[in-house]
N, C-alpha and C positions, 0 to 999 in steps of 0.2 A: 569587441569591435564597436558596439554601440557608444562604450564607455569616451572611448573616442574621439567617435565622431562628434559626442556631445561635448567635449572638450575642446576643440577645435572649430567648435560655431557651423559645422559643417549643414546646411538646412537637410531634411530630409521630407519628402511626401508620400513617398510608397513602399512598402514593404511587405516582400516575397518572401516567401521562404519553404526548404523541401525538411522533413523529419525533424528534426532536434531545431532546425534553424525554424521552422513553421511556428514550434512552443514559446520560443525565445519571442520570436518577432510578433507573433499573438499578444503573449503580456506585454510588452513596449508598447503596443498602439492600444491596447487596455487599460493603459496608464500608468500601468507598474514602474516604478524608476529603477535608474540601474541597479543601484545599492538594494532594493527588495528582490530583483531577479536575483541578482548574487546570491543572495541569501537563501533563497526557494533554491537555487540550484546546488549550493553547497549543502543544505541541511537536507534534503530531500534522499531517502533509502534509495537509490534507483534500483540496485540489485535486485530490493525485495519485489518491484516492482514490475519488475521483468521476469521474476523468478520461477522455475513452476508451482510452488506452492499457490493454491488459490486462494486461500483464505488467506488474513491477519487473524492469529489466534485470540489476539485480545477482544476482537469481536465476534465472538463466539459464545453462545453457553458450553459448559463443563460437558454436556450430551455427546453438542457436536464435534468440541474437539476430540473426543474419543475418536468419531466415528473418522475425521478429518486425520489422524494421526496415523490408524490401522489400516487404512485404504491401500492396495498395490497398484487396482488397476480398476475406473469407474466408468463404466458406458451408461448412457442414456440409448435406452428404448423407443423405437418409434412402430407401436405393436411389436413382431417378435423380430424387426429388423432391428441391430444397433446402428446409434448414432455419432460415427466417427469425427472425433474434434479436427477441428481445422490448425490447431495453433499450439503448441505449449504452454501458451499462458490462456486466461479467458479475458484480460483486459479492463477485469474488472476497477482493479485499484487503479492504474493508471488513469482512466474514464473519470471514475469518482473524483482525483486529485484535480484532473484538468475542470470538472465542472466546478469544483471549490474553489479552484483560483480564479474562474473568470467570471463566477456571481458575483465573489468577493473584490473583484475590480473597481476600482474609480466609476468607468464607461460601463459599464453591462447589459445597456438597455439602447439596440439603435435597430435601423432597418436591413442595413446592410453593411457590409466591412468596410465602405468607402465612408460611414461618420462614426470610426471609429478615430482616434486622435491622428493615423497616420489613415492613407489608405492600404488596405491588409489581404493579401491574397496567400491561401494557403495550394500547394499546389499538390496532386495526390496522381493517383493511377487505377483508373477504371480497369479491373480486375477481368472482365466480359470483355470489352472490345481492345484493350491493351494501347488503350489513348492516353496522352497527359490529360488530367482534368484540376482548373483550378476552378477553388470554389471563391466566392465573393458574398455570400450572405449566407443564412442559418444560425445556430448555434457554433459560436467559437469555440466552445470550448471540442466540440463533433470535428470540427474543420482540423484543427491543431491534433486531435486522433487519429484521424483520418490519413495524417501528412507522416504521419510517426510508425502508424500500422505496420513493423517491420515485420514481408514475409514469416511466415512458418512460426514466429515468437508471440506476434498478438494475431487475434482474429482481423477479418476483414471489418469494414462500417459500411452498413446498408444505409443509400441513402436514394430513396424514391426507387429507379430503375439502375441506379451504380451500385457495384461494388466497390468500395476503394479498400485501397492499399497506401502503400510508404511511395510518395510521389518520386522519392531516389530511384526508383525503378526506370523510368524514362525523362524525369531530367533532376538529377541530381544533384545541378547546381542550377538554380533556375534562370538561368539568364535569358532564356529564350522567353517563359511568361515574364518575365519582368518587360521584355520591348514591347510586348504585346499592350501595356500601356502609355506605351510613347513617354517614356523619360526624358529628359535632355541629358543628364548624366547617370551611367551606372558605377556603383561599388558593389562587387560582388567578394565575399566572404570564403574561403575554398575550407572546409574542417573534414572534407571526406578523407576517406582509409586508404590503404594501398590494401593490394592482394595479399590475403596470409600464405605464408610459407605452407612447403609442405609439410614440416611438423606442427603446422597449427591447424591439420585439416585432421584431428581426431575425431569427433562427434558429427552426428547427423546436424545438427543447428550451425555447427560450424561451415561444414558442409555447402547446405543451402544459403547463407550466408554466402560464400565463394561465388555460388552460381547464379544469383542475385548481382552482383556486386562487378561482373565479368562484361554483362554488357552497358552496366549503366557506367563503367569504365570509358566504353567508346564515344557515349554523350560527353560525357564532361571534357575530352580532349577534344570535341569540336566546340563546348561553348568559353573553355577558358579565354581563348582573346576577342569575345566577344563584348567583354567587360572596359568598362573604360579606366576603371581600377580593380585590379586583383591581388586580393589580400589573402598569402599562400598561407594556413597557418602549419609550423612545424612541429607537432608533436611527437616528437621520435619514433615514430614508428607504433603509434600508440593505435591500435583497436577499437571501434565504437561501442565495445560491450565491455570497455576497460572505464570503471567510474571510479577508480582510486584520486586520491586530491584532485579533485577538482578545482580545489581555490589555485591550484597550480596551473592547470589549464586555462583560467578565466587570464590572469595574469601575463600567460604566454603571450593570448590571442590580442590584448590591449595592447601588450607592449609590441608586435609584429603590427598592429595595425598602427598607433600612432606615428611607430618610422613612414610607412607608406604614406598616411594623411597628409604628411606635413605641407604638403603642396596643393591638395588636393582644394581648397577651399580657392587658390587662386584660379586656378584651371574654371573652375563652375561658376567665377565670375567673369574669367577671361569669356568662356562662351556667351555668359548673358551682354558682356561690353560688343561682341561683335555681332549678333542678332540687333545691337542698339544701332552698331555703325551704317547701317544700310541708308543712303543717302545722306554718310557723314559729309557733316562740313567743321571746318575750325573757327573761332575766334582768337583773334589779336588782342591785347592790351585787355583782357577781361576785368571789366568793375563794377562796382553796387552805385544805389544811388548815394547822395551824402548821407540823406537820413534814412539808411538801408535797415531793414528791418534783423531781424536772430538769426532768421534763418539763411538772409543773404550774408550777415558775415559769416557764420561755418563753411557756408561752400568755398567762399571766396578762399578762405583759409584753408580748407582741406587742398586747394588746388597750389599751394605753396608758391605763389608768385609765379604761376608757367608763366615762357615769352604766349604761349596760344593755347588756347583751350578745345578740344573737339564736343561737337553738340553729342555724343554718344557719354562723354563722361559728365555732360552736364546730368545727364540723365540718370545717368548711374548714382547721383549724387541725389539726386533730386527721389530714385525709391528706395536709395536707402533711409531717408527719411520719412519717408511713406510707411515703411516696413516695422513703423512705431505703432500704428493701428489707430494714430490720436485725431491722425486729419481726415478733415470730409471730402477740400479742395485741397489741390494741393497743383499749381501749376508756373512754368517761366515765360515770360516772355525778353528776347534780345534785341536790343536798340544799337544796331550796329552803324556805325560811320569808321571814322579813322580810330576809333577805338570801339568797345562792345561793354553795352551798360547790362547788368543781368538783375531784371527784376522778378523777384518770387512774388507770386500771390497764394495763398492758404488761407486755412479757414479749419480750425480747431475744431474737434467734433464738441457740443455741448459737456459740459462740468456735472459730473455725479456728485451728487452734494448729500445723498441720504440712499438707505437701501430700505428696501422693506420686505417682509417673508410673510410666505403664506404658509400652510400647516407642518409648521416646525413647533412638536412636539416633547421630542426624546432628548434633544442637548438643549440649554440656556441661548437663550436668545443674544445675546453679550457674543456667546461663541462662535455662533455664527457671523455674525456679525464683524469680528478679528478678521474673519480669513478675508475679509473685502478690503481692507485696511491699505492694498496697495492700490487699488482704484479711487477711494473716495478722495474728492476735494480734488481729483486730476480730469482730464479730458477721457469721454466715454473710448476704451480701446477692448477690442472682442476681445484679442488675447489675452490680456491682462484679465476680462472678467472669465474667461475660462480658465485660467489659471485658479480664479481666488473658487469658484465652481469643484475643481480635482481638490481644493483643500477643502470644501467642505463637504463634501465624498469622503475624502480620507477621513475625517473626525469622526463621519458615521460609521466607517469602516473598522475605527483603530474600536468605538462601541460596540461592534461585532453585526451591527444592524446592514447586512445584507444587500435588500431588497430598496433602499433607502437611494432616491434616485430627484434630479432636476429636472422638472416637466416641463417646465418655460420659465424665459425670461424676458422681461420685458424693461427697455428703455425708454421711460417717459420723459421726451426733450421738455417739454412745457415746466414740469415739476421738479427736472433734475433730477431722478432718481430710479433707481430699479427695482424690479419689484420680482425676484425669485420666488415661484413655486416649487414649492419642495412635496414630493409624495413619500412618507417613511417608509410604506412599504408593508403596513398595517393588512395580515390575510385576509380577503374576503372571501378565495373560494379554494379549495385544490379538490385539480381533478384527475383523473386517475384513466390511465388509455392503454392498448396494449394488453391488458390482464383478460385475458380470454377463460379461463378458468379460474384464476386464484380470487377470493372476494375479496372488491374493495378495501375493508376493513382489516383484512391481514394486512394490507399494505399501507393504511393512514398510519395503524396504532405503530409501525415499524418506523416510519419518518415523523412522529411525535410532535409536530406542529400545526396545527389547527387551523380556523376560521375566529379570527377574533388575537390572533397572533402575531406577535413579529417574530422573523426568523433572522434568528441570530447565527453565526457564523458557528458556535460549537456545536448549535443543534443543527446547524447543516451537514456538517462533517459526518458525527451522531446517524443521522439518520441516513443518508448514505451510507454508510460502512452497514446497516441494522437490515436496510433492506436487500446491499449484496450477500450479507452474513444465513441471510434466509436458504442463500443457494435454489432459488427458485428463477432465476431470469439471467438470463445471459447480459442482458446489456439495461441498463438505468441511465436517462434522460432527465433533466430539469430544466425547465426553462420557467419563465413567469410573462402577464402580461397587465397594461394596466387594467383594473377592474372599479369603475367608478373613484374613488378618495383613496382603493387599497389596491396591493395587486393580487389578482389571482394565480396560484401555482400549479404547473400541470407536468404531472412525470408522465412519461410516456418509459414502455415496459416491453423486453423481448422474454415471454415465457420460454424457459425449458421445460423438455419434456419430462412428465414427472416421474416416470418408472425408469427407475436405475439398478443397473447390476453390476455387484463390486468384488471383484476377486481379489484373494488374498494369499500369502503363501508363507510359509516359515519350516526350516530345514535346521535341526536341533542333533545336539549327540543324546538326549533323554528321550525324545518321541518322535524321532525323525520327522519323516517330511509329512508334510500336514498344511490340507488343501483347508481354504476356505471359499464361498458363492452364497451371497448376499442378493436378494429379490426383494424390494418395496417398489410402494408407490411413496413418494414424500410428497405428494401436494393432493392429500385424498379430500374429495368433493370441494378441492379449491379451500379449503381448510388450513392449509399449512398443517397439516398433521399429518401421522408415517403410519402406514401399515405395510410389515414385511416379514419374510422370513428369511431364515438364514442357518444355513448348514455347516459344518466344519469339522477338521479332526485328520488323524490316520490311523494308523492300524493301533495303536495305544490310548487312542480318547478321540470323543466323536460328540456332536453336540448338534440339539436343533433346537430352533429358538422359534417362535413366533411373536410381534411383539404388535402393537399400536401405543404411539406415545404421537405426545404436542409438547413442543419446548412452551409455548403460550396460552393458557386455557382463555379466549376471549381477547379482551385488553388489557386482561392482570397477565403482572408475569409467577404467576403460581403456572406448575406445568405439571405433566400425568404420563405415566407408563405404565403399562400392563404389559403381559406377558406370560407366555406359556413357554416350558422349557424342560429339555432331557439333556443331561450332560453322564457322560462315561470318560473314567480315566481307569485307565491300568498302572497299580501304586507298588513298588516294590518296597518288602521290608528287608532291613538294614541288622546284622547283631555283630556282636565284634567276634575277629578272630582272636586266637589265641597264640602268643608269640613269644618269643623267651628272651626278646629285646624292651625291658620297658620302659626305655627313651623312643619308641616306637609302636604303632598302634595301625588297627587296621580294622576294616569295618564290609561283610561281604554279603549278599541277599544272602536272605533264608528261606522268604516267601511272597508271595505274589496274592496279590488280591486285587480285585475290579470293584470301582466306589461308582455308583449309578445314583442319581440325584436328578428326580423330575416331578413338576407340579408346575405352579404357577403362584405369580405376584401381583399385585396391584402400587403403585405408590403414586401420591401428591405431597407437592412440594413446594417450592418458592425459590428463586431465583437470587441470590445475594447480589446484584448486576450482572457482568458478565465472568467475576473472579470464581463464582459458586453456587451451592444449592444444597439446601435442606431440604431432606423429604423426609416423609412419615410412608413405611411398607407394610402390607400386609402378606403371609406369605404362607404358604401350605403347600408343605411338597413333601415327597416319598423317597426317604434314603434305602439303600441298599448296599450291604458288602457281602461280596461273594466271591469266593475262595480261587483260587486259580491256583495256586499248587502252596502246599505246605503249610496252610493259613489253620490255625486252632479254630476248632466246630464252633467254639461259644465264640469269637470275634464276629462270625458270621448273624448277617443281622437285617431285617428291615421294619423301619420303621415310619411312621406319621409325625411327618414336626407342623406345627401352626404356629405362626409368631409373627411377631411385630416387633419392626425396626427401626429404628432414628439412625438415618446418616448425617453427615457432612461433608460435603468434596469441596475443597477449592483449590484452583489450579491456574496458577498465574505464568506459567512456565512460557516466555517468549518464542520459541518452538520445537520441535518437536522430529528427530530424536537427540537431539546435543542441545539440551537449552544450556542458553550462557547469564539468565537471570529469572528471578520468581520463586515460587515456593507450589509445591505441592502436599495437599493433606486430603487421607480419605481416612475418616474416622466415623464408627459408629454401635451403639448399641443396640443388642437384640436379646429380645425374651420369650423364650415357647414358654407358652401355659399348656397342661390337661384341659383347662377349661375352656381353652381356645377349638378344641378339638383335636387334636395331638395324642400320641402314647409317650408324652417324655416332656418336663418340664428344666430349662436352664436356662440363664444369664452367661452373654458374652460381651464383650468390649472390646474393641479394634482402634488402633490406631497406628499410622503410616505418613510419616512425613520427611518430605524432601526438600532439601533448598540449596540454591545458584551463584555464586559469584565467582566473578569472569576477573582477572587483573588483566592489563597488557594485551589484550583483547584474547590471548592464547590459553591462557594457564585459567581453568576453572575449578572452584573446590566445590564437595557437594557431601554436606553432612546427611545421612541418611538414619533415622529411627523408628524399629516397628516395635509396638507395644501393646501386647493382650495379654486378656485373662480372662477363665473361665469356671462357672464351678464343676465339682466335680460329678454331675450326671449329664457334660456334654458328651455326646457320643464320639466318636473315630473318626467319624463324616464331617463332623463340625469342626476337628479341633485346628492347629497349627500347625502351619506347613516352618519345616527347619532345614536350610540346606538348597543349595543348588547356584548356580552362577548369577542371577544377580540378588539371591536372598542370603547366602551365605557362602563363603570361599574354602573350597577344604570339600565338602561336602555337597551331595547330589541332593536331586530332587526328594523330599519325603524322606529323608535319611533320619529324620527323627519330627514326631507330632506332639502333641501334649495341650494341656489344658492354658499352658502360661506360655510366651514368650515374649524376649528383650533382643533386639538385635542395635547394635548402634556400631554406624559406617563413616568412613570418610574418605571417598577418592578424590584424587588428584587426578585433570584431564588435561593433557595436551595436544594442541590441534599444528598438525607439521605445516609449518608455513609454504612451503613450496607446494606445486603441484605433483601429486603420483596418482592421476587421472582419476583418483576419487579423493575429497577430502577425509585424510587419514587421523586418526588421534591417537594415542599412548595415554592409558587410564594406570594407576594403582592403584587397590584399595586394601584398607585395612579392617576387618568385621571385626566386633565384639559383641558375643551373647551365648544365649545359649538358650533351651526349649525344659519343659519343667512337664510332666507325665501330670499333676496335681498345683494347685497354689500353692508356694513358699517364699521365702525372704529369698532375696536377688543378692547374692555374695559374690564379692569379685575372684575368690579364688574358685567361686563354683563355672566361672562363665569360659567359654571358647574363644581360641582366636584365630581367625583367616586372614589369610592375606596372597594375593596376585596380581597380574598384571593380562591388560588383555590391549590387543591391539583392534579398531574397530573403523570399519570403512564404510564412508556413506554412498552404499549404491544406489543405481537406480530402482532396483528391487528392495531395497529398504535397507538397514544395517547392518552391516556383517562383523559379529563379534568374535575376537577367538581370544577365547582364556585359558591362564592356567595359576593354578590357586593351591595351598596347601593349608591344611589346619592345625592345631595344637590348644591343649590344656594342659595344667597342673596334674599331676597324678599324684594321689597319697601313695607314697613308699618311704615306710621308716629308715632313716628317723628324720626326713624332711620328704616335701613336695618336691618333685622333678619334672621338667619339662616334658613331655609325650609327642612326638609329631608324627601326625599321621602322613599319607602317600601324596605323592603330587595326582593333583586329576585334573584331564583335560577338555574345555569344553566349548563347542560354538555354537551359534546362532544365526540365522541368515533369514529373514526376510523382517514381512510385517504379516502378524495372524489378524486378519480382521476379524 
């Protein structure tokens, strides 16, 4: 619509706007041109934005996305009360994206939304009294949040004694705050929804939605002809939570409003000509003098020889010349008898003949300098010098420099010349508010821009994303102000409470159902560091953990966990049957034994950014296996391991649980010594890696490798797990262990395009490997092969897998090898185990 309007010359001074239209019309009077909105609104993820996930995993460490991945369900504590969310999402990314676009603005720095380029009212809904409320100053990028806050999907925005919300609530299309300015003309925009059907009223969000949507219905059918233009746009029946092609949408709405426009520019001056005509009179025989000056021949000329001219189009004629910004005077006088002489007098504003800049630092002075290039050597006009002002804004901007802003400008008539101050935007101070508990310093060294800095556009984003990534405050703020030569920066901060408890659940055909309850504090003594404990397990393995870790020791990103830990699994052993088919094989418990594994660890590490991390472990803990039916006396065993371990994880996987791109790797070595303090000395080696590519956005492959080896005095407790639905197809959990093993995988995923109320996938994979009791050479006729298909639904309780898989190997039977397949087994999985 904008695109338009600006195509069509159409003038514009004020701009309203309620949710989506509040974003839009925000960047317009911020300076953004149409072609960069496009842009921001075609490339922009909005799903993810909207989504419930809360995090972006890329800003994350390796830690947190664990703990971000296993969560089913996380409350915050307020003492032994929980702290019920308001919303599905916390708002955080969208917050973050809205303050990067309007730092990064042309305009970012005024008093209020009336000297931004247009005048800008965001219109919202005090949540407490159930009043429209528009807001007109603050932070734009809070207002444009604020207008958008769609019930029950983002939280509310506190702002002083309001709660706001999604101003569609009580007027939806705002034509009512828009009179409240006294326009002479409205165009109002209509892109709202219609009611979903009742097959689209499956979900609670849907739901609310509806019921939202039901009375702000009844507003919009009193203010449609309230408009003096209304521009319907038709999106077929499209959903506001439907962000598919958008370049399709932007395109609809241009081409629906240029039909409507086409008139519209006469209309707005037809009004201005008859506010002119009050005490119209006409002229007869209209002429200049002989030696008429420029400007009396244009009029004379635009007036195309009328028999009469009326004093209201003289007028009109006379600001449309005005409306150049060059004249100081600019006035007629009419010398009427039997004919009507019409003389102009004007008076050009003084000749810009030189500019001059004051602390312009960062770009060439040459550069500056270009973007005036349409003023100089012309008559002083304000627009034209704000014009060449947004180009050298932009240039700072396209340099990433922020905070880079025009403090004054000054036209000296005597000298001819202008003289822009320019502030780069050089930090002098950031201060820090809101953080009731957390210390300052967790929160500078997280937004990584200093006193003695400019703040550049990546490290703005950066640091935003570093300090929501913390998970420590519901809501982050930025604004800046001038500080002497530089500006100072001030976030302002909504703490969450720092003790959280997170349940967890997962429902298996190997250990059924198995509870998990998660206790920390994650913001101990304002620290940013965790202390917690956490329990889990069922009736087959049970585990308690106690841990203190810091992803950040100080301002290094070296980071620390400790931990104390009892873990119990009940492990079944596997031998084979005997069968007089042998193109067929079969494999049935024989015995049962309980592996019990507890002590404690220490590790320090380093942070590879946010793809990994290497640590260095130290670790002593007390194995045990003990018999539970049929297990041989000498397997039975407990012993003291000590040892140290080098890992590596790194983990780029885009989310979590179907990533569609990245690689995952957890590899690493470990060595118990005697001398460590131990009763058992061996060397292991691990390695595990996985990697993502998506075609067609549906079809993803995902080569999978795990590779150990051990010598041979590691214990039973240590060794290799072989077998089970996602380690090997064919075969169950612990269906075979050993000192060695080679597994190499490759599924094929596909995601069904349609809706079946949860997004659904169809996996195949194919295993190969096999597990080695000792080290030996890796023979292809020695290795195993799996293969299944599982179908897998992304609930809201987390993934729901069901597979089924069969195995086979070569079997020596003279006088050649034969294929062996063993039984199909069936297997699923249903939640997330935190």
């Amino acid at each position: 619509v904008l695109k338009a309007i600006e195509e069509l010359e159409i003038p514009i001074d004020q701009i309203v706007g309620t949710s989506m239209g509040s974003v839009i019309g925000g960047l317009y009077s911020a300076g953004y041109t149409i072609d960069e909105i496009d842009s921001i609104v075609v490339s922009t993820n909005w799903e993810e934005l909207f989504s419930l996930t809360d995090q972006d995993r890329k800003n994350l460490f390796v830690d947190q996305k664990i703990t971000e991945d296993k969560s089913l369900l996380t409350l915050r504590l307020n003492g032994f009360k929980p702290s019920i969310p308001n919303s599905i999402n916390t708002g955080k990314k969208i917050s973050n994206l809205l303050t990067s676009l309007t730092l990064s603005a042309p305009i970012n720095q005024y008093d209020s939304f009336d000297n931004l380029l247009f005048k800008y009212r965001a219109v919202c809904t005090d949540l407490v009294s159930g009043k429209r409320t528009v807001l007109k100053d603050g932070l734009l990028s809070e207002a444009m949040r604020a207008s958008s806050s769609v019930s029950f999907v983002l939280p509310p925005v506190k702002r002083d004694t309001l709660i706001l919300v999604d101003g569609g609530l009580v007027d939806n299309l705002p034509i009512k705050s828009a009179e409240e300015l006294k326009p002479d003309f409205i165009i109002a925009s209509d892109a709202t929804s219609a009611l979903r059907k009742k097959n689209e009223l499956n979900f609670p969000w849907e739901i609310a939605d509806q019921l939202v949507t039901i009375p702000s219905r009844i507003i919009w059918e009193e203010n449609i002809s309230k408009a003096d233009v209304l521009i319907r746009q038709n999106f077929n029946k499209r959903k506001n939570d439907d962000f598919e092609n958008l370049d399709e949408i932007i395109k609809a709405g241009y081409d629906s409003a240029k039909y409507i426009l086409l008139t519209t520019k006469n209309k707005i001056q037809n009004i201005f000509k008859e506010r002119l005509s009050k005490n119209n009179k006409f002229y007869k025989n209209l002429s200049v003098p002989t030696n008429s000056n420029l400007l009396e021949k244009e009029i004379l000329k635009s007036f195309n020889g009328a028999d009469s001219v009326s004093k209201a189009e003289i007028l009109n004629a006379l600001y449309s010349f005005y409306q150049s910004g060059i004249y100081e005077n600019l006035s007629a006088i009419i010398i009427s008898d039997s004919s009507s002489v019409l003389k102009i007098n004007y008076e050009t504003n003084p000749l810009i003949n030189n500019i001059e800049f004051n602390g312009i630092t960062q770009i060439p002075i040459d550069t500056a300098i270009s973007q005036f290039n349409n003023v100089l050597n012309k008559p002083y006009s304000a627009d034209e010098v704000l014009k060449s002002v947004l180009k050298l804004l932009k240039k700072y901007r396209e340099l990433g420099l922020v905070l880079a802003t025009v403090d004054r400008i000054f036209f000296s008539e005597a000298l001819e010349k202008i003289i822009v101050s320019v502030n780069e935007g050089l930090i002098t101070e950031v201060e820090v508010k809101g953080n009731k508990t957390t210390l300052n310093n967790v929160i500078t060294r997280e937004f990584a821009t200093d006193a003695g800095d400019y703040l550049f556009k990546n490290n703005l984003d950066e640091g935003l994303a570093n300090i929501a990534s913390t998970d420590l405050f519901d809501n982050v703020k930025l604004s800046f102000s001038k500080n002497g030569d530089g500006k100072k920066i001030r976030i302002d901060l909504d703490e969450k409470l720092p003790n959280v408890l997170r349940f967890g659940l997962r429902i298996d055909n190997e250990n059924f159902t198995q509870f998990a309850v998660d206790l920390r504090n994650e913001n101990l003594f304002g620290t940013g560091s965790e202390l917690g404990f956490s329990v889990s397990g069922g009736i087959r393995n049970l585990s308690y953990v106690i841990e203190h870790k810091t992803n950040r020791i100080f301002n290094t990103y070296l980071t620390y966990k400790a931990q104390a830990f009892y873990h119990s699994n009940d492990v079944n052993v596997y031998g084979d049957d005997i069968i007089n088919n042998i193109r067929k094989f079969s494999r049935s418990k024989i015995a049962e034994y309980k592996q019990i594994l507890y002590g404690g660890f220490i590790g320090v590490g380093a942070h590879l950014k946010k793809l990994g991390t290497l640590t260095a472990e130290g670790k002593y803990e007390i194995d045990e296996i003990k018999n539970i039916s049929s297990l041989q006396e000498e397997q039975s065993y407990k012993l003291n391991i000590s040892s140290l371990r080098l890992r590596l994880q790194i983990d780029s996987q885009n989310k979590y649980p179907y990533p569609t791109k990245g690689i995952y790797i957890n590899t690493f070595y470990e060595t118990a010594q005697k001398i460590l303090g131990g009763d058992i000395s061996f060397a292991k080696f691990s390695f595990d890696y996985s990697s993502y590519f998506t075609f067609a956005n549906l079809h993803t492959l995902t080569p999978h490798i795990i590779f150990g080896f051990a010598d041979e005095t590691l214990p039973l407790s240590q060794q290799f797990n072989f077998g089970g639905q996602y380690n090997f197809l064919g075969y169950r959990d612990y269906e075979f262990r050993g000192r060695q093993i080679f597994i190499a995988s490759l599924q094929y995923r596909y995601k069904v395009p349609f809706d079946l109320y949860f997004d659904t996938y169809f996996k195949i994979r194919y295993d190969l490997g096999s597990s080695w009791l000792n080290q030996q050479e890796i023979r292809f006729n020695d290795l195993r092969h799996g293969i299944g298909l599982t179908i897998s639904l992304d609930t809201p309780i987390g993934p729901a897998d069901f597979s089924v898989g069969r195995s086979s190997y070569l079997k020596d039977s003279a006088p050649e090898r034969i294929i062996s397949r063993g039984p199909l087994f069936f297997y699923f999985t249903m939640g997330y185990y935190y």
